[in-house]
C-alpha positions in Angstrom: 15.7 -60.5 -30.4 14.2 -60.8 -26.9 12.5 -57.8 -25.4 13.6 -57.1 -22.1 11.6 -56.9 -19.4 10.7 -52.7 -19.1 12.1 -51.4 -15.6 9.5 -50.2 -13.1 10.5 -46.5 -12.2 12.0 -46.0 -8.9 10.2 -44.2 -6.5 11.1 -41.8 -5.0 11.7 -40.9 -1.3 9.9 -37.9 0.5 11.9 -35.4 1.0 12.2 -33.8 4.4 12.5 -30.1 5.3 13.1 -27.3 7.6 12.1 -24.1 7.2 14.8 -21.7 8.5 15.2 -17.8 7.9 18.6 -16.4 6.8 20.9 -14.4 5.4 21.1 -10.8 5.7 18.3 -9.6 4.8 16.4 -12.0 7.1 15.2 -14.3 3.8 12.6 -16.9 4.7 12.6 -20.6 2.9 11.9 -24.8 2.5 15.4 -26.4 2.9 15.9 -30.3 2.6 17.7 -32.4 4.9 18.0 -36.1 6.0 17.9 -35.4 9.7 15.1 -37.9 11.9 15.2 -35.1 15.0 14.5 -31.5 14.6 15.3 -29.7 18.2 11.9 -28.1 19.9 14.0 -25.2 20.9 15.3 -22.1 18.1 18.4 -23.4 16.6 21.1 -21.9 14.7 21.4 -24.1 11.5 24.3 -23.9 8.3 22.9 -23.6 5.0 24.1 -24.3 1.4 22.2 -21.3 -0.8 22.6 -19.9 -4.1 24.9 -17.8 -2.8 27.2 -20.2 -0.6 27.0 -21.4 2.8 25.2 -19.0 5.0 23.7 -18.6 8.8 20.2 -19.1 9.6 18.0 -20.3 12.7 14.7 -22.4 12.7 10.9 -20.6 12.9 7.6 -21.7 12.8 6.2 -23.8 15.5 8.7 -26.4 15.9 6.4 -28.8 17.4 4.9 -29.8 13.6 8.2 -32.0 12.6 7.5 -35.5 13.1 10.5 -37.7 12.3 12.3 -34.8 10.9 9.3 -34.2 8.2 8.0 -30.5 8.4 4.2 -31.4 8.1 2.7 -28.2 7.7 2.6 -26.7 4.2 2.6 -23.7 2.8 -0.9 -22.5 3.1 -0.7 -23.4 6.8 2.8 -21.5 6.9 1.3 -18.2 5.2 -1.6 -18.5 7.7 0.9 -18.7 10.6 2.8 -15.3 9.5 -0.8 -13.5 9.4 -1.6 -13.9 5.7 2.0 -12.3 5.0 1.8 -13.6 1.2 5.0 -14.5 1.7 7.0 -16.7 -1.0 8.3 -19.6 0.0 11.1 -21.3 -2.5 10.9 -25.1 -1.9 12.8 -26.5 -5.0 15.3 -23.1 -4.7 15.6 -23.3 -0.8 18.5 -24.5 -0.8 20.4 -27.6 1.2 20.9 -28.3 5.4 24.5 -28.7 5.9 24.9 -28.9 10.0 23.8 -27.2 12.9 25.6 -24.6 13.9 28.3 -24.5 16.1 30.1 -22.1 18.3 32.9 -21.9 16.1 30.0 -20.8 13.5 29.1 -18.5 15.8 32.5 -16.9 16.3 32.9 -16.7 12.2 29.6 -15.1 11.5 30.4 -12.3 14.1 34.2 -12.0 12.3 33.1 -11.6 9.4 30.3 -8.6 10.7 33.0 -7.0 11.7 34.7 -7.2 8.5 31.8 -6.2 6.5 31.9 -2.6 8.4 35.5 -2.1 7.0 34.0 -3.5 3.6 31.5 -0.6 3.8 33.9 2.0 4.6 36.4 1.0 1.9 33.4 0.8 -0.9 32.2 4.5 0.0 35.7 5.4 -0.7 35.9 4.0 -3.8 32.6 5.5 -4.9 33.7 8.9 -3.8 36.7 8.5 -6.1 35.0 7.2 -9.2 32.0 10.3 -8.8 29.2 7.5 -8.7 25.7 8.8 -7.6 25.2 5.8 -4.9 24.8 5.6 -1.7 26.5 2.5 0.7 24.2 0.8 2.6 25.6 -2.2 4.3 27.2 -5.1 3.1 27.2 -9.3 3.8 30.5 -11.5 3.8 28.8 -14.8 2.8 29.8 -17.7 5.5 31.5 -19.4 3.3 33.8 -16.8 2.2 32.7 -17.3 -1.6 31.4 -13.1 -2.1 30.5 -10.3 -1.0 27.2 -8.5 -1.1 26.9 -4.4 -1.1 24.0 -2.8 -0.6 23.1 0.4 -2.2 20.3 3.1 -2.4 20.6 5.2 -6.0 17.8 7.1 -7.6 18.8 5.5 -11.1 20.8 3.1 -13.1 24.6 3.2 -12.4 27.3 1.6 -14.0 29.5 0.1 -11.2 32.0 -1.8 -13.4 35.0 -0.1 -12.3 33.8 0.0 -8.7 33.5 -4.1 -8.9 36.6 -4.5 -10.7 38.6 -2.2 -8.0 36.6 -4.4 -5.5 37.1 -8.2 -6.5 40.9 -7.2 -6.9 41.3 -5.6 -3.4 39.3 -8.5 -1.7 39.8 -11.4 -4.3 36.3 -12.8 -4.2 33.5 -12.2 -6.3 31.2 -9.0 -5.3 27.7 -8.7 -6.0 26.1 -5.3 -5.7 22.4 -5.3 -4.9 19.8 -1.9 -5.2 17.4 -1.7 -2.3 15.1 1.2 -1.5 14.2 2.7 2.0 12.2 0.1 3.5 15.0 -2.3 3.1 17.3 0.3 4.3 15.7 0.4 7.7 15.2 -3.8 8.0 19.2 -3.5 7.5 19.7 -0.7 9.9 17.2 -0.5 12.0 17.2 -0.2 15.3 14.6 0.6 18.4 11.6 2.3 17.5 9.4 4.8 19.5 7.2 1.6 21.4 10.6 0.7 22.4 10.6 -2.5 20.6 12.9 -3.5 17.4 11.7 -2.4 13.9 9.3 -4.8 12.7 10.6 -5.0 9.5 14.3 -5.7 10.7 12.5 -8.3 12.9 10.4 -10.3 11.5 8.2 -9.3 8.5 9.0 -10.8 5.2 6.7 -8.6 2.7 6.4 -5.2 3.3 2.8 -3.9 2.3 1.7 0.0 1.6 0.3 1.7 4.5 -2.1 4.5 3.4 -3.7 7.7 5.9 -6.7 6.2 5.8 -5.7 3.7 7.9 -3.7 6.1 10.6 -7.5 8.4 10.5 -9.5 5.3 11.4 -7.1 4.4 14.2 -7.5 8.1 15.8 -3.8 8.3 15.9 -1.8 11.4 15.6 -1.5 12.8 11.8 1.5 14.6 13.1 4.0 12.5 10.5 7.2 12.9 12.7 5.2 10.3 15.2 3.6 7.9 12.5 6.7 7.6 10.6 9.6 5.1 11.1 13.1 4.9 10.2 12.4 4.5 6.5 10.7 8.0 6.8 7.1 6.1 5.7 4.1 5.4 7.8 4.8 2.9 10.1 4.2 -0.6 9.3 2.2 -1.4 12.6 -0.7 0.6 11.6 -1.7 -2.1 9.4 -2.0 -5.0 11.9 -4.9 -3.6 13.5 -6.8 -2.2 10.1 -8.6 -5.5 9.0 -10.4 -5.4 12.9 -11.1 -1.4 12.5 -12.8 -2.1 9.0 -14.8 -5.1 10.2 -15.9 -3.0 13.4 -16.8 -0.2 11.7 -19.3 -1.8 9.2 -21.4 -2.7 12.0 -21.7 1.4 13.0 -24.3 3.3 11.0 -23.1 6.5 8.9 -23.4 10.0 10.2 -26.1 12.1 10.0 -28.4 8.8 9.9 -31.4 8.8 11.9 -32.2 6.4 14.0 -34.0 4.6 17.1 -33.1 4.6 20.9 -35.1 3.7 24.0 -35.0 7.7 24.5 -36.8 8.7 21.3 -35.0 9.1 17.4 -32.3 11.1 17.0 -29.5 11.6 14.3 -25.8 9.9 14.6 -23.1 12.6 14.9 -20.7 10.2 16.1 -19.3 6.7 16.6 -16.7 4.7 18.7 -15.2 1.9 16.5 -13.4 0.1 19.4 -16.3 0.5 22.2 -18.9 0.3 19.6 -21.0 2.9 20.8 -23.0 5.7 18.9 -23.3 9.1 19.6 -27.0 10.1 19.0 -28.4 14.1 19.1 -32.0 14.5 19.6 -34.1 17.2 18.9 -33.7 19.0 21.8 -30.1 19.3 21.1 -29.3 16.6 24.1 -26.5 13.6 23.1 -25.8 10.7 24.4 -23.7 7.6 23.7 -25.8 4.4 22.9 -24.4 1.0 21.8 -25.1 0.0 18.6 -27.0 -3.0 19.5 -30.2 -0.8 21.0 -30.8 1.4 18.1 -32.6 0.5 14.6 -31.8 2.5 12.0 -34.5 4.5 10.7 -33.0 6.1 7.4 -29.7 7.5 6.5 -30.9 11.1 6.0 -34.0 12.5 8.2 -37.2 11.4 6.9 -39.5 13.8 5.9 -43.0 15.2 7.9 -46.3 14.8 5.9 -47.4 18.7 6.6 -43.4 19.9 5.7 -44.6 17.7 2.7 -47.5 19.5 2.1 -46.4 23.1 2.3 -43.6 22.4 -0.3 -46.3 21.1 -2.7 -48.7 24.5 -2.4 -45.7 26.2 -3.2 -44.6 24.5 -6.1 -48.3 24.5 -7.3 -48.2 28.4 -6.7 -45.0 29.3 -8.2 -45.9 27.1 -11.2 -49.4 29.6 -11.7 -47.4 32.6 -11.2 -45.6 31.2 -14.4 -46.1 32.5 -17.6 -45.6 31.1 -21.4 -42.9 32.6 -23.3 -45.0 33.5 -25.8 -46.6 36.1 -23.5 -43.6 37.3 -22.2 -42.8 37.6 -25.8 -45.8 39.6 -26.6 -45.0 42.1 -24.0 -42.0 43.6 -25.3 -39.3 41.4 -23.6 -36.1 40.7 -24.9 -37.2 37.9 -27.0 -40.4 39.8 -28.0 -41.3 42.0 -31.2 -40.0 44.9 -30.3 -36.8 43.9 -32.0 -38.6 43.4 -35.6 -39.4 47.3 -35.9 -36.0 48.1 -35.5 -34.6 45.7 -38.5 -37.5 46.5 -40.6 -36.2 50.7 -40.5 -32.5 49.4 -41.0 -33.8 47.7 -44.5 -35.2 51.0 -45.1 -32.4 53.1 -45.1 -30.3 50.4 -46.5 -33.1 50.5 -49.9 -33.3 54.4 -49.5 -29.4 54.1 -49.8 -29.7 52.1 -52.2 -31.5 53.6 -54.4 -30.5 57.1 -54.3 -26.7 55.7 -55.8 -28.7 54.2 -58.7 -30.8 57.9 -59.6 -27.1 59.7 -59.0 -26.0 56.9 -62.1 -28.6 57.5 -64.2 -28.6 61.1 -64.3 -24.8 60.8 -65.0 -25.9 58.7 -68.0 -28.0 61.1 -69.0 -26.0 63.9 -68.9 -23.3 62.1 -70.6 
């Protein structure tokens, strides 16, 4: 038999994409598409998830498509978000279907308005059934094909006979999904005290801790009912500005250093991170604020005078004559001395006196007997 020829692989076509944010919960991600013209201005765009077909808009800097292609990647992405470590699904993105339309538009506010009666007719339900949950919010999906409930619950529940109740009263499938109260304030959210929409509700993606430490080096207020958000935690903008605080303040010295100004040395009782001044006290108790390039820093405690130095040595020389060996102390009677011998040496002597008067009172018993 005649071997046929082997076929040469096809290759494959580069695939184009967009990257679009959507859903409820503001979801960032690659999506492909065969489109040669992405629009320079934000766009609404439909897109075929996991989920169904759902509304989403265009970020990023839509000036990097070229012939539709999306030519920054994800390094360069994660860079543009400020180092967000954000994930970015480009196999599990999804599909582009169309840009939206106003009719798209007009659905996606329909069916907001529906999810609020959704919401309301879930808490019901729960209150009947004694479940320990608490309704957040809920998404109709674009396309109609479920429903997502969001709920806040210290534990595991088992919402069985909640979801049954629910697919039957709305006849699609319902997904319930457990969120804590950082996601409960990027759902809810709403203007916080710069006057400016949550953050989180807005445009972050990951959600990092924010410690005290942070607040203290900032000089804010460490009254918590001001550095707290909606979620009740310490608000996520005290982070922005921490990598620039930490990188200022390395270039301060500590306090209580010493060091060297055009006025004579003095010691650091101070610093101002932003300004990058340094508040020096001399000897004479004067202070003044110095910036940090015209000092040199002498040592970080106060260095020591040669006669201070000397003193403290014909002291330790003098205490260490007035010193004496144990064995002395011992030979004058102290507590570890021999005074204590005499005393055991009479106890053994009325313990043998003892001792031997009960033997002489059973010998003459002997005798007698």
């Amino acid at each position: 038999m005649s071997k046929t020829p082997e076929s040469k692989p096809k290759q494959v076509k580069n695939k184009k994409y967009m990257l679009v944010r959507y859903g409820r919960m503001n979801l960032l991600g690659f999506f492909e598409h065969h489109e040669s013209n992405i629009p320079k201005v934000a766009t609404g765009v439909v897109v075929k998830t996991d989920k169904g077909l759902e509304l989403g808009h265009l970020v990023g800097p839509l000036c990097s498509y070229k012939a539709g292609q999306f030519k920054l990647s994800e390094d360069d992405v994660k860079d543009y978000f400020g180092e967000s470590q954000i994930d970015l699904p480009c196999s599990k993105g999804g599909k582009f279907v169309r840009y939206a339309t106003h009719a798209d538009t007009s659905e996606q506010e329909h069916l907001q308005k529906i999810a609020r009666n959704e919401v309301e007719c879930c808490r019901g339900l729960v209150n009947e059934l004694n479940l320990p949950m608490k309704i957040v919010d809920a998404e109709h999906i674009l396309g109609g094909e479920r429903v997502v409930f969001f709920f806040m619950s210290d534990g595991r529940v088992d919402f069985r006979e909640l979801v049954k109740q629910l697919a039957h009263e709305y006849q699609t499938r319902i997904e319930m999904r457990q969120i804590g109260a950082r996601d409960e304030a990027k759902l809810l959210g709403d203007i916080e005290s710069c006057g400016q929409e949550c953050c989180c509700k807005r445009f972050l993606r990951l959600l990092k801790p924010v410690n005290m430490r942070m607040a203290k080096m900032q000089k804010a207020t460490l009254d918590p009912a001001k550095i707290s958000g909606y979620c009740g935690r310490l608000k996520c903008c005290l982070r922005y500005e921490d990598k620039t605080y930490t990188e200022l303040k390395k270039q301060l010295p500590r306090r209580n250093s010493w060091v060297k100004t055009k006025n004579g040395d003095g010691r650091v009782v101070g610093t101002q991170i932003l300004t990058q001044l340094v508040v020096v006290e001399f000897d004479g108790g004067a202070r003044t604020a110095v910036p940090v390039d015209e000092i040199e820093i002498i040592a970080q405690t106060r260095p020591p005078s040669p006669k201070k130095e000397d003193d403290s040595s014909k002291d330790k020389k003098a205490g260490e004559d007035k010193k004496e060996p144990k064995e002395a102390r011992a030979g004058k009677g102290g507590r570890r001395g021999g005074n204590k011998r005499p005393g055991r040496d009479r106890n053994a002597r009325k313990n043998e006196k003892k001792h031997n008067g009960q033997e002489n009172r059973r010998d003459k018993a002997d005798e007698e007997q």
